[in-house]
C-alpha positions as CSV (number, residue, x, y, z in Angstrom):
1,X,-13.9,-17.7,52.3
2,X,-11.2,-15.0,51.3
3,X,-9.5,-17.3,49.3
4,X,-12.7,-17.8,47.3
5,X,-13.6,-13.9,47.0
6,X,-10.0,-13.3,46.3
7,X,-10.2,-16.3,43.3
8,X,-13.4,-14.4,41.7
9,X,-12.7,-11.0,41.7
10,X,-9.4,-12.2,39.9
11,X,-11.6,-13.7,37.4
12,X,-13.9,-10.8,37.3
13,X,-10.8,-8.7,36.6
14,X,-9.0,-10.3,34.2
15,X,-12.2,-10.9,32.3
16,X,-12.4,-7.3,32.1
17,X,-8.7,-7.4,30.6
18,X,-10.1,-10.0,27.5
19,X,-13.0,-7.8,26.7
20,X,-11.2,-4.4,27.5
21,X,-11.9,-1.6,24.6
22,X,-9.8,-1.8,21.6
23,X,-7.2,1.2,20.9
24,X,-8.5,4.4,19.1
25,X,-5.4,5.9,17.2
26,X,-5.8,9.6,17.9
27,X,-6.2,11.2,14.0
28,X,-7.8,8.5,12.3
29,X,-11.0,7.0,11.2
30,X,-12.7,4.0,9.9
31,X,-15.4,2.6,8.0
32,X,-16.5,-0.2,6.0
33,X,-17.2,-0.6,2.1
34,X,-18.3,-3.6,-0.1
35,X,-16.5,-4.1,-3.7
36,X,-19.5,-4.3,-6.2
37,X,-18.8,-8.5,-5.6
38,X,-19.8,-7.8,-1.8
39,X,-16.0,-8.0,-0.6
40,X,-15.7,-6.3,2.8
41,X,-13.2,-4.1,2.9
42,X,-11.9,-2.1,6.1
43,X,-11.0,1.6,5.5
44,X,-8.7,3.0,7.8
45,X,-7.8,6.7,7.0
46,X,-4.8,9.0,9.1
47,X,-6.9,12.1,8.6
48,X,-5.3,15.3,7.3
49,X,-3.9,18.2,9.8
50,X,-3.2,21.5,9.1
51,X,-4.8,24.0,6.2
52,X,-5.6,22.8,2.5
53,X,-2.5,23.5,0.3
54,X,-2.3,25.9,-2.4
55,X,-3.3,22.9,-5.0
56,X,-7.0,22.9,-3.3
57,X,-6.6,19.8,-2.2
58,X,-4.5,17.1,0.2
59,X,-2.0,14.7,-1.3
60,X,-3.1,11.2,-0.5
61,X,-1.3,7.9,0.0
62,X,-3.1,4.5,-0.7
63,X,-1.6,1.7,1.8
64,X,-1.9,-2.0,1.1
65,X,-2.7,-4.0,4.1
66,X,-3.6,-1.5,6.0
67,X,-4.3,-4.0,8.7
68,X,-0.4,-4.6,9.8
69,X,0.7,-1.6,8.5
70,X,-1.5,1.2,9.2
71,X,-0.3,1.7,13.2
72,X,3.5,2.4,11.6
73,X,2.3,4.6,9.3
74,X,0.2,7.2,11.1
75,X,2.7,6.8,13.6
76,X,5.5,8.3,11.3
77,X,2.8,10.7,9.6
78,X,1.9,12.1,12.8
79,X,5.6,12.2,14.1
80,X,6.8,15.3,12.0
81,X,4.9,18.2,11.2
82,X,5.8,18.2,7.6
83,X,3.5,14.6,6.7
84,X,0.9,15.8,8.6
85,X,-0.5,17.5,5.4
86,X,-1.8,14.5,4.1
87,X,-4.5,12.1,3.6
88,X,-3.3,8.3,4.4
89,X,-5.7,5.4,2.7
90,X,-5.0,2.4,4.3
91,X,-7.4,-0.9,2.6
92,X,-7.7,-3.6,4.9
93,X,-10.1,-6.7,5.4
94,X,-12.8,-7.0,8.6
95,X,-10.1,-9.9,10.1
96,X,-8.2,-9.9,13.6
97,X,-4.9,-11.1,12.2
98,X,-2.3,-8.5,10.5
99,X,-2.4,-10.2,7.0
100,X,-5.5,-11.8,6.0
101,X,-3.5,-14.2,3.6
102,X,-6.4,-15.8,1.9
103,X,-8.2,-12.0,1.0
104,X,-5.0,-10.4,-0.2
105,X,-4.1,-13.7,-2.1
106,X,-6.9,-13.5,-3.8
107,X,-6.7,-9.5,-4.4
108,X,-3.3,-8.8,-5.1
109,X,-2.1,-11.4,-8.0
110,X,-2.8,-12.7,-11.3
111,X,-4.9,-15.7,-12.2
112,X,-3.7,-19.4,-11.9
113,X,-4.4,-22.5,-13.5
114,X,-6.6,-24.5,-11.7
115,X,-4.7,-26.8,-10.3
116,X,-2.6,-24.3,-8.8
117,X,-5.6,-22.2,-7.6
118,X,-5.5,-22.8,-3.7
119,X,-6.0,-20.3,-2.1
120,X,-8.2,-18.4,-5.1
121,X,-5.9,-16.0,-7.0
122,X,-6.3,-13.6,-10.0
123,X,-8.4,-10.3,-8.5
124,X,-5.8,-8.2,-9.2
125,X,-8.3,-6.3,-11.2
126,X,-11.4,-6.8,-9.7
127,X,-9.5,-5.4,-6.5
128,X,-8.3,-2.1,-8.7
129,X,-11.9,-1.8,-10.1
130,X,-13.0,-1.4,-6.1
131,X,-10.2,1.3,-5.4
132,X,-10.7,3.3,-8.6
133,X,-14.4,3.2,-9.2
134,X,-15.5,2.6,-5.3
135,X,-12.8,3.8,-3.0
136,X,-11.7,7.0,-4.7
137,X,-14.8,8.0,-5.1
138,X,-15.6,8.1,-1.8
139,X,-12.2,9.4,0.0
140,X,-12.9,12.1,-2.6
141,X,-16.4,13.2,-1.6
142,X,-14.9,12.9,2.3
143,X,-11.5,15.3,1.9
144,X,-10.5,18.1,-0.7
145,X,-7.7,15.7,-2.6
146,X,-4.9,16.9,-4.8
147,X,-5.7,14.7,-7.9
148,X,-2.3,15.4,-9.1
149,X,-1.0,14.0,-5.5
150,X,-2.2,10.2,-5.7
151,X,0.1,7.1,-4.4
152,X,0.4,3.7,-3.8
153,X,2.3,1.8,-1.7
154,X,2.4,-1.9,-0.7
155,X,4.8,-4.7,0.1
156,X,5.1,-8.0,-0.6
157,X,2.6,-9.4,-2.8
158,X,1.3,-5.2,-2.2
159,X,4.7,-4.3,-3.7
160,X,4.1,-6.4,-6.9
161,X,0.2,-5.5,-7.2
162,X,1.5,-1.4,-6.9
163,X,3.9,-2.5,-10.0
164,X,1.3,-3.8,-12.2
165,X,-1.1,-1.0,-11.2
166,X,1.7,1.4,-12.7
167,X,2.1,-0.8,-16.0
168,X,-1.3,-1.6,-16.3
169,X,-3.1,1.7,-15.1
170,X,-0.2,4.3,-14.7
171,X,-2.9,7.2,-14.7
172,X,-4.5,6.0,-11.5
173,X,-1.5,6.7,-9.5
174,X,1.2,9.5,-10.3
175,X,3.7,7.4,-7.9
176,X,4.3,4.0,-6.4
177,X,5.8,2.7,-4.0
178,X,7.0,-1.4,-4.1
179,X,8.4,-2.6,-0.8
180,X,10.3,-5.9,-1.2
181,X,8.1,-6.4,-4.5
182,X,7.4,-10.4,-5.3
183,X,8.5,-9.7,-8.8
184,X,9.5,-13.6,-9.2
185,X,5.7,-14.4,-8.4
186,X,4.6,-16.7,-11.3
187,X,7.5,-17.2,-13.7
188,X,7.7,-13.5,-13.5
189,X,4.4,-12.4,-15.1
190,X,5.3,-8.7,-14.5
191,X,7.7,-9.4,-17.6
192,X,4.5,-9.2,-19.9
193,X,3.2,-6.2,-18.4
194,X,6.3,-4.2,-18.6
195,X,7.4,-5.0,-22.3
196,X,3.8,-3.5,-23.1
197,X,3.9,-0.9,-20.7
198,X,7.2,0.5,-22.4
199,X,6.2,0.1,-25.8
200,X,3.1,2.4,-25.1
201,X,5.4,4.5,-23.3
202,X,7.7,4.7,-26.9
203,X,4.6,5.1,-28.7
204,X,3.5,8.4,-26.8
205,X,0.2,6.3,-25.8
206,X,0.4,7.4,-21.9
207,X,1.7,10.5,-19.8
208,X,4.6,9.7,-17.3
209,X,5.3,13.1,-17.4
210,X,4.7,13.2,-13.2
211,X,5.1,9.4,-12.7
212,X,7.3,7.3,-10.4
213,X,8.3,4.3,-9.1
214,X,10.2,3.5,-5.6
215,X,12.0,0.0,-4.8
216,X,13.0,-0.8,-1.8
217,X,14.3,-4.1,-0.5
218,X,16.1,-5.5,2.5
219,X,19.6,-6.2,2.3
220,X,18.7,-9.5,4.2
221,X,16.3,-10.2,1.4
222,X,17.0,-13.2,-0.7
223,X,19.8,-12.0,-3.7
224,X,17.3,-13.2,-6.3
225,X,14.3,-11.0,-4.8
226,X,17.4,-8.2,-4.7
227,X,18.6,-8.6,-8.2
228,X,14.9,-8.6,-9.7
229,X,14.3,-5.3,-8.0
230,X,17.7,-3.2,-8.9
231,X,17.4,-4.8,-12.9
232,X,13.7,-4.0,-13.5
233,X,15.0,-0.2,-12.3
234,X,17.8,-0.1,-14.4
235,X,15.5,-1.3,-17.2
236,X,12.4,1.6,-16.3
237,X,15.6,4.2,-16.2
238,X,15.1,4.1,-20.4
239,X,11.5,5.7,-19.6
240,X,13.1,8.9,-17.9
241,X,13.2,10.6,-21.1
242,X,9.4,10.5,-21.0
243,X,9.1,11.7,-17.0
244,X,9.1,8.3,-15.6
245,X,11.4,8.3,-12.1
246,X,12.3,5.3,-10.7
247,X,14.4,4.7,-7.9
248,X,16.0,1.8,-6.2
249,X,16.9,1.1,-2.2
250,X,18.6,-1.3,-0.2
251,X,18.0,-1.1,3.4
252,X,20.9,-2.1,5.3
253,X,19.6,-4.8,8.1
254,X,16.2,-5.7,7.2
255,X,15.0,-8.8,5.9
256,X,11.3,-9.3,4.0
257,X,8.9,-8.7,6.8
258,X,10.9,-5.7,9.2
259,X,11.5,-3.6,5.9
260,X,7.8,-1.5,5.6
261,X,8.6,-0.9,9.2
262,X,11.4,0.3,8.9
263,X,11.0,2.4,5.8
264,X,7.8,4.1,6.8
265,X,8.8,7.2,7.5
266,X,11.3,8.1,4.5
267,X,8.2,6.8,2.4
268,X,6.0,9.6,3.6
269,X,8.8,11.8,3.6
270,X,9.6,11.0,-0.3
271,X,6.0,11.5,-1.2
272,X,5.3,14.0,0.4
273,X,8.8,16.1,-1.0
274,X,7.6,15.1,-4.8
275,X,6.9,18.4,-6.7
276,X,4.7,18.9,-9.9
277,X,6.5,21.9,-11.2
């Protein structure tokens, strides 16, 4: 008989561990929004501490994947008192698993052929049509923002969309932020975008006045992935004369997937130290 009382409230007890209430990070908020396709997208936001700055608004930081790395994130906002002034954006999908490979697959790169097309590719734009004409929008009409203060950061396959997002629609972010970038992705499609990216820049057909870019790789990383990152710097260093900064970072120790961990916090910190004037 005990043996029998003592085997259900076990059961009753762990079954209360399996459907136990999910973590609330203290700060934060979420909601859901559907791209004008009816893509659901999660919206995870580190909410802003502190009173607005002088500009009238926040400075606010766009995070790809918000799903795996939104936790790091808002930890290292949170964790010093000089990030806490900000607004962190963090686009996710309504999935259980870190990264939802098929959604960002789809969101994140350029098209394929169709025989390479498994799983669908080539949203890129679709996706920055949500952020700019959906997502913005919205985070605006929710916090003062600093419309002079707007970044973008993503790794990865994020890293490489936060790239062509500068080359293709530098206005939308003043900087970004490309963590162990794909650049290789598709015989190097990027290479396209960035000869006509700097011949408008030449031609005085866009402001970079207040623009940047941040690379930042693992020294772990393959040496390809490593050199593709330090020459497309060392090519965007031409554009200084027209305000464009670009940096590039090794971090000693970290391979593809520990480096956004790792550099979280001197992400934030680099943002949020950027000056207008």
């Amino acid at each position: 008989m005990m043996r029998t009382l003592w085997i259900y409230l076990s059961a009753l007890f762990f079954a209360g561990l399996a459907h136990a209430a999910p973590v609330t990070l203290d700060g934060t908020e979420q909601w859901t929004m559907k791209s004008a396709q009816g893509r659901e997208y999660r919206i995870m936001v580190s909410l802003p501490e502190g009173d607005v700055p002088w500009t009238g608004g926040y400075p606010v930081i766009y995070l790809l994947d918000g799903n795996a790395y939104f936790p790091a994130f808002h930890a290292a906002k949170r964790a010093q008192e000089r990030l806490r002034g900000s607004i962190l954006v963090a686009i996710g999908y309504p999935s259980d698993t870190p990264l939802d490979f098929e959604r960002r697959a789809f969101d994140l790169s350029p098209p394929q052929p169709a025989e390479r097309n498994v799983p669908p590719q080539g949203g890129q734009d679709v996706f920055l049509d949500f952020i700019e004409k959906r997502l913005m929008p919205e985070v605006n009409s929710r916090f003062k923002v600093d419309q002079d203060q707007r970044s973008l950061v993503g790794h990865s396959f994020g890293g490489m969309f936060a790239v062509y997002t500068l080359f293709t629609r530098p206005a939308l972010f003043q900087h970004a932020v490309a963590i162990s970038p794909s650049l290789w992705w598709r015989d190097r499609y990027l290479l396209e975008h960035e000869r006509t990216f700097t011949q408008r820049a030449h031609a005085g057909q866009i402001d970079l006045t207040h623009s940047s870019l941040n690379l930042l790789i693992g020294d772990r990383e393959m040496p390809q992935e490593i050199q593709d990152a330090r020459s497309l710097q060392l090519r965007l260093e031409q554009l200084s004369q027209y305000g464009l900064r670009s940096d590039f970072q090794i971090e000693p120790g970290e391979d593809h997937m520990s480096a956004p961990f790792r550099v979280a916090p001197r992400v934030l910190d680099e943002l949020m130290s950027t000056r207008r004037y």
